[in-house]
C-alpha positions in Angstrom: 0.0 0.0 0.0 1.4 3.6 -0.8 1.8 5.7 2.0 0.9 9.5 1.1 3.5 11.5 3.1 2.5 14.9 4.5 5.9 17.4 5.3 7.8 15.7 8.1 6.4 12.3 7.8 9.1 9.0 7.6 8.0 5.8 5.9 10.2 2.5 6.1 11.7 1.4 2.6 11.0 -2.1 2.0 13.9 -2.6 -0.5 17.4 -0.9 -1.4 17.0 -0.9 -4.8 14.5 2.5 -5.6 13.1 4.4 -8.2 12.1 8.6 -7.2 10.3 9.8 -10.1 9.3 13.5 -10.1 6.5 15.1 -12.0 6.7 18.8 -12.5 4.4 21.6 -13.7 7.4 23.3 -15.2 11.0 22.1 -16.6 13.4 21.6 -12.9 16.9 20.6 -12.3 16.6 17.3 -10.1 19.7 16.3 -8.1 20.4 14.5 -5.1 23.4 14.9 -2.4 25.0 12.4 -0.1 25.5 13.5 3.7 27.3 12.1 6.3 26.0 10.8 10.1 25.6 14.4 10.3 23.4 15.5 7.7 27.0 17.3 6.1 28.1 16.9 2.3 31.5 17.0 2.0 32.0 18.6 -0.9 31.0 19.2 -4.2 32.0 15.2 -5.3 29.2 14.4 -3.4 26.6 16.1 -5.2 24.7 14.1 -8.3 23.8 17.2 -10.9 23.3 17.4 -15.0 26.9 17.8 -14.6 28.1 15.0 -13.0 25.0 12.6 -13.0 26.3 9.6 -11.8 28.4 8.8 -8.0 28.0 5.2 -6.6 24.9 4.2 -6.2 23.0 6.8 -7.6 22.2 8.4 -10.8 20.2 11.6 -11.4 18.8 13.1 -14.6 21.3 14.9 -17.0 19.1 17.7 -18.2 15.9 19.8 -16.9 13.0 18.3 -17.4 9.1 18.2 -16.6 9.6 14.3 -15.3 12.4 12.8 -14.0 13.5 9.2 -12.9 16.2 9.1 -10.0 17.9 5.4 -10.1 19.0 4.5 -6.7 21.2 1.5 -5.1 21.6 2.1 -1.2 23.5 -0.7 -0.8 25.7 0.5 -3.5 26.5 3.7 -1.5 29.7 4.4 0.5 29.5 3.6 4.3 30.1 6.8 5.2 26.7 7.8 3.6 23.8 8.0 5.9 21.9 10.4 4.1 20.4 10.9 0.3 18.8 13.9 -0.4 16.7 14.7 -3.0 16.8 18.5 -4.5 14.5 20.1 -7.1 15.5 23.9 -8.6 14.0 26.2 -11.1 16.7 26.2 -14.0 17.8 29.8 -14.9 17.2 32.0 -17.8 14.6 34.5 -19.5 11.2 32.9 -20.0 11.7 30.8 -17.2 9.4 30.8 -13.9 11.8 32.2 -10.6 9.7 30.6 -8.1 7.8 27.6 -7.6 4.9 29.6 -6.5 4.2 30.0 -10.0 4.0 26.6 -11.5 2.3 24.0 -10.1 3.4 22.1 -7.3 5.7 18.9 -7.6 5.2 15.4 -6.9 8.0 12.5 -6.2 7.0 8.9 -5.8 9.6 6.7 -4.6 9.1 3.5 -6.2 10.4 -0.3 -7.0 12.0 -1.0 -9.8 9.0 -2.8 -11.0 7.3 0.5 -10.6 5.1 0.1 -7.8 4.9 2.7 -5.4 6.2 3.0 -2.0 5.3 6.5 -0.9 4.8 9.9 -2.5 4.8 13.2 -1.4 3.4 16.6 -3.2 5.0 19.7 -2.3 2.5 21.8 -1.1 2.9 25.6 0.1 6.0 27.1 -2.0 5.9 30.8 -3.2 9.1 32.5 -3.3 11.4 29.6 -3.1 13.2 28.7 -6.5 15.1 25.6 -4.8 13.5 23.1 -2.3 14.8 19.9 -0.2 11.9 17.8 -1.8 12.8 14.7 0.6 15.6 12.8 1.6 16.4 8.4 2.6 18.0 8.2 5.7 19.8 5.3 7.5 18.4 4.6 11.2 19.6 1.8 13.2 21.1 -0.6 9.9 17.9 0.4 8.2 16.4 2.7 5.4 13.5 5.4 5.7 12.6 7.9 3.5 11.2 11.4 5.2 9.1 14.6 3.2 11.1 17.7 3.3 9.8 20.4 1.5 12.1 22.6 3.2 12.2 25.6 0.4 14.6 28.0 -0.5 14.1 31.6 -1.6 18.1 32.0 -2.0 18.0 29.2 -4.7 20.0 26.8 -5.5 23.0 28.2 -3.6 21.4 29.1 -0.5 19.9 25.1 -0.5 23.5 23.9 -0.9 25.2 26.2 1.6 22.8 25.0 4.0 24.2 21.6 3.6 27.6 22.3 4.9 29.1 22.9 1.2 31.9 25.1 1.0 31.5 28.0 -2.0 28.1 26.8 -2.8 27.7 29.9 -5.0 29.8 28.8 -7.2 29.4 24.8 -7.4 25.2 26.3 -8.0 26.6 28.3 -10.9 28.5 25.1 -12.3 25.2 23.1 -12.2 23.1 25.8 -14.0 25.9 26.2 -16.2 25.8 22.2 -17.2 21.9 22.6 -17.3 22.5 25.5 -19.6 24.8 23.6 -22.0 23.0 20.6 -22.3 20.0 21.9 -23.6 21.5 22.3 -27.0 22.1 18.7 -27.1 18.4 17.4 -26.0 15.8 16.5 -28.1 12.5 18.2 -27.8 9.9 16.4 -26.0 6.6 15.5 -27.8 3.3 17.3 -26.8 2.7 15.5 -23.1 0.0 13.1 -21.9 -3.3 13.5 -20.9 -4.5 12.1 -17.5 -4.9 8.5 -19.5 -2.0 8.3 -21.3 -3.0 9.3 -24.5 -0.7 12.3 -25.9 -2.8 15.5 -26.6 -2.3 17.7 -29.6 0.1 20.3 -30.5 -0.6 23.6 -31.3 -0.5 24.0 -35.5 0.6 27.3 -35.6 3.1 29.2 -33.7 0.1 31.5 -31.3 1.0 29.1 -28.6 4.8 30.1 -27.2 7.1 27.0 -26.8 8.1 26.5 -22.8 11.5 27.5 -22.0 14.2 25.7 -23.0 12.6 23.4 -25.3 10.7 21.2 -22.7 7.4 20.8 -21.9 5.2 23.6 -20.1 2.2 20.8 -19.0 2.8 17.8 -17.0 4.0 14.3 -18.0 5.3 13.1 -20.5 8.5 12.5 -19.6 11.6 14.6 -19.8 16.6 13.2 -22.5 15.7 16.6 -23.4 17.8 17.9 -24.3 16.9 16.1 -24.7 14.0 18.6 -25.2 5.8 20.7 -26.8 4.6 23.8 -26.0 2.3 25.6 -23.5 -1.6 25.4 -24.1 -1.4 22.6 -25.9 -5.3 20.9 -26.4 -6.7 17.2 -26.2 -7.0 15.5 -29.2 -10.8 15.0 -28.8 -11.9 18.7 -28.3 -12.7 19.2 -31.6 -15.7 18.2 -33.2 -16.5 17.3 -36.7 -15.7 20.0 -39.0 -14.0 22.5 -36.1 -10.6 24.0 -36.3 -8.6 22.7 -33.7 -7.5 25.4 -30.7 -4.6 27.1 -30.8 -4.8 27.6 -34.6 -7.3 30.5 -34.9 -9.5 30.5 -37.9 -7.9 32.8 -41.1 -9.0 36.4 -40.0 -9.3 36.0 -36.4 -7.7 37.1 -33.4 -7.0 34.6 -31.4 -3.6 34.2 -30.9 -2.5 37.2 -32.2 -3.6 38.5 -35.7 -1.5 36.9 -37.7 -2.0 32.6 -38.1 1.0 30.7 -39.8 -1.5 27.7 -40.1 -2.9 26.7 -43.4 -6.2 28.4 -44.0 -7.5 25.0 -45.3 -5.8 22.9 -42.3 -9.5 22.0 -40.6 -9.8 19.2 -37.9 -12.4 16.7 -38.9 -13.9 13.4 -36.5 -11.1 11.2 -35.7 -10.7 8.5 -38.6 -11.7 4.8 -38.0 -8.5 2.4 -36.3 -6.5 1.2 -38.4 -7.3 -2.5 -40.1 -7.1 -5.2 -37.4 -4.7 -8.5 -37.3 -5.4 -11.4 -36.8 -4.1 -11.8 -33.0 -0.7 -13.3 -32.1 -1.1 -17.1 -30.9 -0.8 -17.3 -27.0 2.5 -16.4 -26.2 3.8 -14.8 -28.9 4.4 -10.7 -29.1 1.4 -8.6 -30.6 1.6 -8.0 -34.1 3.1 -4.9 -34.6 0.7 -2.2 -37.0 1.7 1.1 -38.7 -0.6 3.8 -37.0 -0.9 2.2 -34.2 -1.0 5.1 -31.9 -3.9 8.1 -31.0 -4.5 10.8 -33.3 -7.1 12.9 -35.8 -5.3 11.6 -38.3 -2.7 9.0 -39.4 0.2 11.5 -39.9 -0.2 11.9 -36.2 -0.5 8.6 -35.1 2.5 7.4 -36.9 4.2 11.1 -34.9 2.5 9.6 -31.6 4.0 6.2 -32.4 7.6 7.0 -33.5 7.6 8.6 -30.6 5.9 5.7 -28.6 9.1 4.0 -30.1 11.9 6.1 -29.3 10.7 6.1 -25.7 10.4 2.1 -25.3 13.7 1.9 -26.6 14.9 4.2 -24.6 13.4 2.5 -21.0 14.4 -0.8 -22.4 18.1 0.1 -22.7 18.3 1.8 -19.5 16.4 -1.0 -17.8 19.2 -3.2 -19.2 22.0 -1.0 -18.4 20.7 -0.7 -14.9 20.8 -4.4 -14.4 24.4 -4.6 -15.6 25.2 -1.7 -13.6 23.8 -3.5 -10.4 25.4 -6.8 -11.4 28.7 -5.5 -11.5 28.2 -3.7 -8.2 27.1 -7.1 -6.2 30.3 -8.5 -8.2 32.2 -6.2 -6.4 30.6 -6.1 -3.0 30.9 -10.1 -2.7 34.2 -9.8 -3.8 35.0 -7.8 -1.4 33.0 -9.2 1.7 34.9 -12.5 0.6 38.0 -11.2 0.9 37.3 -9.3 3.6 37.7 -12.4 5.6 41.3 -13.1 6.2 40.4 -16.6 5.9 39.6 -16.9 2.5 42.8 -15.6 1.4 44.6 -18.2 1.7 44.5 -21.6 -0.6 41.7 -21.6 -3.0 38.7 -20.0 -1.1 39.2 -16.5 -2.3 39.4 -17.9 -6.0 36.3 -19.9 -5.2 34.4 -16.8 -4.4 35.9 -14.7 -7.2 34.3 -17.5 -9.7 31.2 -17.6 -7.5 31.0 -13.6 -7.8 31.4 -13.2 -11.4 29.1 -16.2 -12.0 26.0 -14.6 -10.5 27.2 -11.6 -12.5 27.2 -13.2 -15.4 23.9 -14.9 -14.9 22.3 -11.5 -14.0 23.6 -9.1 -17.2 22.1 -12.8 -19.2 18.9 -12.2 -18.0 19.1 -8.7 -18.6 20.2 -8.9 -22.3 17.5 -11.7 -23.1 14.8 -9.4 -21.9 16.2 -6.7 -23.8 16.5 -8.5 -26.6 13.4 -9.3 -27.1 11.9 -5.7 -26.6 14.4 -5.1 -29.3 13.5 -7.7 -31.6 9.7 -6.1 -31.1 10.7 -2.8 -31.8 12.5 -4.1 -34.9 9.3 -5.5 -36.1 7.1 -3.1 -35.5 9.9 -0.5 -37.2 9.8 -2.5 -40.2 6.4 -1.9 -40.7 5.7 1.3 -39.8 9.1 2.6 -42.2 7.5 2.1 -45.4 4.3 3.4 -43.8 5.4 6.9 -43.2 4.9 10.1 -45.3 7.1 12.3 -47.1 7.9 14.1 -44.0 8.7 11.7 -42.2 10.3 9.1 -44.6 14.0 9.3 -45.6 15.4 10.1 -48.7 15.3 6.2 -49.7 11.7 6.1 -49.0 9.4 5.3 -52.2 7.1 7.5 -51.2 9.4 10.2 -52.9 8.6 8.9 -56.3 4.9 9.9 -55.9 5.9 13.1 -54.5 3.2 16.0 -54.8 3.8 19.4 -53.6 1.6 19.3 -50.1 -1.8 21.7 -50.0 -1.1 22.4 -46.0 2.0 21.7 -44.1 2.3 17.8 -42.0 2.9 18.2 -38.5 6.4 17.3 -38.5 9.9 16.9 -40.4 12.2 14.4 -40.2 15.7 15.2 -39.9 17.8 12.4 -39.0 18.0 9.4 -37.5 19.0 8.0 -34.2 20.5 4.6 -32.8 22.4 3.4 -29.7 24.7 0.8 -29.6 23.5 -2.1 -28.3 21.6 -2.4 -31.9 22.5 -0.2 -34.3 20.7 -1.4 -37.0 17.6 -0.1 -35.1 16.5 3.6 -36.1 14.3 5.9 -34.8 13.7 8.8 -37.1 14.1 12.1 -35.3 11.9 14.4 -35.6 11.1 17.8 -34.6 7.7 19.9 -35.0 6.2 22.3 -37.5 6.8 25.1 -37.6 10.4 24.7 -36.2 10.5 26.4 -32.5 13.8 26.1 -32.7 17.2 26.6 -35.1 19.3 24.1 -35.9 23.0 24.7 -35.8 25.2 21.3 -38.4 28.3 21.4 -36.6 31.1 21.8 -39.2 34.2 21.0 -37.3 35.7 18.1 -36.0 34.2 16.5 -32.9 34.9 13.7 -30.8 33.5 10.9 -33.1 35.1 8.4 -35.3 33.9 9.6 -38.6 34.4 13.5 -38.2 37.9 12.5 -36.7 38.7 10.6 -39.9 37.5 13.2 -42.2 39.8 15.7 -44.2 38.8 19.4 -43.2 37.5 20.6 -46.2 35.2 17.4 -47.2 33.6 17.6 -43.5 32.3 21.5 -44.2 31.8 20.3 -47.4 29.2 17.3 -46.3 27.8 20.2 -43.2 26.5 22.3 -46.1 25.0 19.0 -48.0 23.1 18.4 -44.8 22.2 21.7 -45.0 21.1 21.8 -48.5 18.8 18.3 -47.9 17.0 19.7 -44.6 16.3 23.0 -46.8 15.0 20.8 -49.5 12.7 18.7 -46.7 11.5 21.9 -45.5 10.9 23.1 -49.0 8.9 20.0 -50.0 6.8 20.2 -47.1 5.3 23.6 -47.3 2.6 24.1 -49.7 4.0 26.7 -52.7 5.0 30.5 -51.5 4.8 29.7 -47.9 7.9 29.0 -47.3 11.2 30.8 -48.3 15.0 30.2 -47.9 17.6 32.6 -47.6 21.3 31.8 -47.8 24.7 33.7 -46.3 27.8 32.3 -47.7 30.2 35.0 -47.3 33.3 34.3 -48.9 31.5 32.0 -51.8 32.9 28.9 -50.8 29.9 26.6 -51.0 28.8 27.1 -54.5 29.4 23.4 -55.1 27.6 22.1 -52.4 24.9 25.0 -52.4 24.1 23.8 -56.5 20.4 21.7 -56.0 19.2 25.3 -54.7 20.6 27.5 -56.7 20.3 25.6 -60.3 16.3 24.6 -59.2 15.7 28.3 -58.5 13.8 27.6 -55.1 15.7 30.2 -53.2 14.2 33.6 -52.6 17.7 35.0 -53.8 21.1 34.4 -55.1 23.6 33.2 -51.9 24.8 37.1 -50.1 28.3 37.0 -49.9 30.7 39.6 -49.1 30.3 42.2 -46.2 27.4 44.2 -47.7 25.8 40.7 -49.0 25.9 39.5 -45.2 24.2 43.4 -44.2 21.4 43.7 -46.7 20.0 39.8 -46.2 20.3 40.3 -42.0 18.7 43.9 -42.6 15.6 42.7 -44.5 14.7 39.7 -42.1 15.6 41.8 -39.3 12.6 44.7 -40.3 10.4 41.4 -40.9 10.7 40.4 -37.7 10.1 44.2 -36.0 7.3 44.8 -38.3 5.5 41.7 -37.8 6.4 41.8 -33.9 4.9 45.2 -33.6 1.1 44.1 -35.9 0.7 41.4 -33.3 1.2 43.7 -30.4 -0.7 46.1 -31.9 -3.6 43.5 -33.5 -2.7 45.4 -36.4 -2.0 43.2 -38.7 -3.7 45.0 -42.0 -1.5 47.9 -41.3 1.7 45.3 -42.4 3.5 46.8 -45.8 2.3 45.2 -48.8 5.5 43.9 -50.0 6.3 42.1 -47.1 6.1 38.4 -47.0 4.7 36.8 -44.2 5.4 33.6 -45.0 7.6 31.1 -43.4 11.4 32.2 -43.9 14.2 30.2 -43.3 18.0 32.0 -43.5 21.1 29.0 -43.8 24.2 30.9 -42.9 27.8 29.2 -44.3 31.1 29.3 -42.7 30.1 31.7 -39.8 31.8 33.9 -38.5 33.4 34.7 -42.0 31.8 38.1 -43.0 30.1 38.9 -40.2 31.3 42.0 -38.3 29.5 42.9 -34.2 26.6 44.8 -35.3 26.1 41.7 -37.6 26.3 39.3 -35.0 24.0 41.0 -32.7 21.3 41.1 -35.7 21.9 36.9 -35.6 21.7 36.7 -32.5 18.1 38.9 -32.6 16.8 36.5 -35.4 17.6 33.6 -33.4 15.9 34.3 -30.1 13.3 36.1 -31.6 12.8 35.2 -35.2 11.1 31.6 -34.4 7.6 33.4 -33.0 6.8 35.2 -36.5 8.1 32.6 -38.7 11.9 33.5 -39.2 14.2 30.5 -38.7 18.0 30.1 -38.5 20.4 27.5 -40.1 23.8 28.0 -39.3 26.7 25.9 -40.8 29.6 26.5 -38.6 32.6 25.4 -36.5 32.3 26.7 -32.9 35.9 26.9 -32.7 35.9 29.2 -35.5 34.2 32.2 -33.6 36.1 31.7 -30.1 37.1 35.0 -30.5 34.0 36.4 -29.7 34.3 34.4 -26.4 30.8 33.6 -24.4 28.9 36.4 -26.1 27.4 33.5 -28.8 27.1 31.2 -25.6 22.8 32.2 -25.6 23.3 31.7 -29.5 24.8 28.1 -29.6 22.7 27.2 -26.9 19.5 28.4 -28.6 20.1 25.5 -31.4 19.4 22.1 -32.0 23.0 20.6 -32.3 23.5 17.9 -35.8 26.7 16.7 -37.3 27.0 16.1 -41.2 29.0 12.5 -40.2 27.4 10.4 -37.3 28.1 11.4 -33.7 26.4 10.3 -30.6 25.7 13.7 -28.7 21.8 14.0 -28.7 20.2 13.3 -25.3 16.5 11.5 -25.3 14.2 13.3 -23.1 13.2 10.6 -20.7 16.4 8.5 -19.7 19.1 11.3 -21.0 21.1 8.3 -23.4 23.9 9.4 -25.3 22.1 8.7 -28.7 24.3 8.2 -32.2 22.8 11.1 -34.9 22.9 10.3 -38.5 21.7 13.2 -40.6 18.9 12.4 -43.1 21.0 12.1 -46.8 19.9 10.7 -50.1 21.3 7.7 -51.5 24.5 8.2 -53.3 24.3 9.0 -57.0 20.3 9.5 -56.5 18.5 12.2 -58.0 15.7 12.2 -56.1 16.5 15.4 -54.1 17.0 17.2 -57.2 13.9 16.1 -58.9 11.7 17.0 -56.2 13.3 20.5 -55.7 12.0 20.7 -59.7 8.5 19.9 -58.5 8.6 22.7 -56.2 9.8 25.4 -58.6 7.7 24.2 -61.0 4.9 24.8 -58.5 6.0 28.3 -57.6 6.5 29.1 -61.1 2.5 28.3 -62.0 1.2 29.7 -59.1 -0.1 26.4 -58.0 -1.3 26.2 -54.3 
């Protein structure tokens, strides 16, 4: 039976091995610290943070997040550790609530690993605190208890951690909101959450509804990796009836939302359509059969959305389930080990080796277990990709993907675009496409330089920004193909000229809005002209004046690829970038940058906000992308057509030929 804690109230823990999952109203940084007899952390080595998410026998989440999952192992813990605290804090930044009066208030469950509950505790009653001691397992006469805290903190994270005996908690605070900072370039946006059953609710179509700080998710549940990594005022898929326009994506001409809708006029929400076609079921014993759409939605573009996503998270949980297995088999390993030897008995003559083999046996044994259940979620999740692959729509499908041979320039744009792929390594062959809402919230930043992975290590300088700019060019085409004709427009920087090559499917097709700026003044003018599209279109939906917008000015979806940065771009420049990205994304202006980070180190951490602000890909594979539930290092592999394929080409020809005729 769970026992609901009230603030103050211990409960006896049943097992060692726990689960404390949090649910938040808001994104929060969840960490947890180890205290001596005392109550007193030693140092900043014994805090579990984003930064340094793992100390023995316990591992936090490495991002902010709406919902987190704390893995802990109190028999894995030092000795000296008598204490195990569990802290929550607001991450910093604009946009961002300060206090935890203004979101709603948290709830932990401490649970078995098998889920079920052992207690929970809301935290009730917090205003101005921005940090709070959310509850903490203590050790009392050889056994475990967990108590409710709540004790909050209106000095933050800083004042929580001072409290606890940590010497220059200001700064070790800062570190921690620095590492939240950082990673949320590398997490991948969270889909829309889950209503109270489960089912994912819809996402607003048009930008009216601001995206929650950070990329994660403003409403409860779903789930943080993140960063990872949905927007606020998102609406259940059933409250539209027949023939109604979803909310959130105001009918053409009205208000709601602001004056100006980036929606489709003819994008209308109509009953849900029938389930897909039944299968025979599975004989007794054998796995379900897996089916392509076989997720909720008004449509089945969005319930193949809600069930890659349903994928990417069950292969996420599965993996850490198994890694968590391994990670406690090797600790029991150890701990016999140790106890064996312990003894000074056993260390002579063969009773030491005896329990060595005993040790590593039940090791063994255990990861066996572990990898035959994951296996077979695996092998499920291979099936069920393998049907739902050739299923998918333009896009969602890769560049391989038949579907491209029927290709027809779209009357209203899908609800997302893929833009990649991502696998981890205990089965690579298993892909989960990647993908990221439309209209894009946030910009995307294809890494040109050399990183830590094998294939951008191996790669000569020059062919690696070459192949950044071909990732480049095929995302532009996706984004091109996707958007019915004039509603969408690209815009491309390449100052010095030096991706005319690469640059060649956009230029020869005449799908760009212009030819590729280069040279100081090139660089000016473009930034000028999307920068007074962004002010005026800023200032009409302020002003609910949008009829009062110049007539020559395109309202439209834009999209501005930037080459070789910072090559031609002087600090007036920069600023006007750095204006586009933070601000662009609300009236339709999106950023692309193809650049080496090392390359504008001279500007030191004024472009920090900038990097930050984008979704992180690689032109070669490279496993940097966090999930937003578990936090796995997950290998990206950008979304390329097949060598010596034309079908990028040919479909960049459909859409100018659209253009050209006017066709909608």
């Amino acid at each position: 039976m769970t026992a609901e804690l009230v603030r103050g109230q211990n409960h006896t823990l049943p097992r060692t091995r726990l689960e404390i999952r949090v649910s938040a109203g808001s994104p929060v940084v969840a960490g947890a610290t180890l205290g001596d007899e005392h109550g007193t952390v030693r140092g900043a080595e014994w805090i579990a943070h984003p930064g340094s998410p793992q100390l023995p026998g316990l591992e936090v989440s490495r991002q902010a997040a709406a919902d987190h999952r704390l893995a802990v192992d109190l028999d894995a813990l030092p000795e000296t550790v008598h204490r195990v605290t569990v802290l929550l804090a607001l991450p910093t930044g604009a946009a961002r609530p300060d206090r935890f009066g203004a979101v709603a208030a948290p709830f932990v469950a401490v649970t078995g690993l098998d889920g079920t509950e052992i207690a929970t505790f809301t935290l009730t009653g917090l205003d101005t605190e921005s940090a709070v001691a959310a509850l903490e397992l203590y050790r009392r006469q050889g056994a475990w208890k967990v108590r409710a805290v709540g004790q909050g903190y209106a000095t933050g994270l800083a004042g929580m951690l001072a409290d606890q005996g940590i010497d220059r908690a200001a700064e070790c605070a800062a570190a921690i909101h620095e590492a939240v900072a950082a990673g949320s370039a590398r997490s991948v946006t969270p889909p829309p959450p889950r209503t109270p059953d489960g089912e994912r609710v819809r996402h607003p179509a048009g930008p009216s509804a601001p995206p929650a700080g950070g990329g994660q998710p403003a409403a409860p549940a779903p789930g943080a990796l993140g960063d990872s990594g949905a927007a606020a005022g998102s609406t259940a898929s059933g409250a539209a009836g027949p023939g109604a326009t979803p909310q959130g994506s105001p009918t053409p001409g009205s208000t709601a939302g602001g004056p100006i809708d980036y929606a489709h006029p003819r994008r209308q929400t109509s009953a849900p359509p029938p389930p897909p076609p039944t299968v025979p079921p599975a004989a007794p014993g054998e796995p379900a059969r897996p089916v392509a759409g076989d997720a909720t939605g008004w449509s089945m573009d969005e319930r193949l959305y809600n069930q890659i996503w349903g994928m990417f998270e069950d292969l996420a949980r599965a993996v850490a389930a198994y890694r968590s297995a391994v990670d406690f088999a090797d600790s029991r390993m150890e701990q016999e080990i140790d106890r064996a030897l312990g003894d000074p008995r056993n260390r002579m003559g063969g009773a030491g080796d005896r329990a060595r083999e005993e040790a590593r046996a039940k090791r063994e044994e255990l990861a066996a277990r572990a990898r035959e259940a994951l296996d077979r979620d695996l092998a499920q999740l291979a099936a069920e990709s393998a049907v739902v692959e050739p299923a998918l729509p333009a896009a969602y499908a890769g560049w391989d993907n038949p579907v491209w041979h029927g290709y027809r320039v779209p009357m209203e744009i899908p609800m997302a675009l893929r833009v990649g792929d991502l696998h981890l390594p205990e089965r690579t062959d298993l892909r989960i496409p990647l993908l990221v809402r439309l209209p894009l919230e946030r910009g995307i930043w294809i890494d040109s330089g050399r990183t830590a992975s094998e294939a951008a290590a191996a790669a000569d300088g020059d062919a690696l920004r070459r192949s950044a700019v071909e990732t480049a060019v095929a995302l532009a085409a996706r984004l091109l193909a996707v958007y019915p004709a004039h509603e969408f427009s690209v815009h491309v920087i390449d100052p010095a000229g030096s991706a005319a090559g690469p640059l060649a499917p956009l230029t020869a097709s005449g799908v760009l809005a212009a030819p590729p700026a280069s040279g100081a003044g090139g660089v000016a003018a473009v930034l000028a002209q999307l920068t007074r599209r962004v002010d005026l279109v800023q200032m009409a939906v302020r002003a609910g004046a949008a009829d009062s917008l110049p007539p020559d000015l395109d309202v439209g979806e834009h999209l501005l690829i930037v080459n070789d940065f910072p090559h031609g771009f002087d600090d007036r420049a920069v600023t006007q970038l750095r204006y586009l990205a933070d601000e662009g994304p609300s009236v339709g202006v999106h950023l692309m940058m193809v650049a080496d980070r090392e390359d504008a180190r001279a500007y030191g951490p004024v472009l920090d906000p900038l990097w930050r602000s984008l979704l992180r890909v690689t032109p070669v594979a490279d496993d940097h992308l966090a999930d937003p539930w578990v936090g796995h290092a997950w290998t990206y592999e950008p979304s390329r057509a097949p060598e010596g394929s034309r079908v990028l080409e040919q479909v960049l020809a459909l859409v100018a030929a659209a253009r050209r005729t006017g066709r909608r």
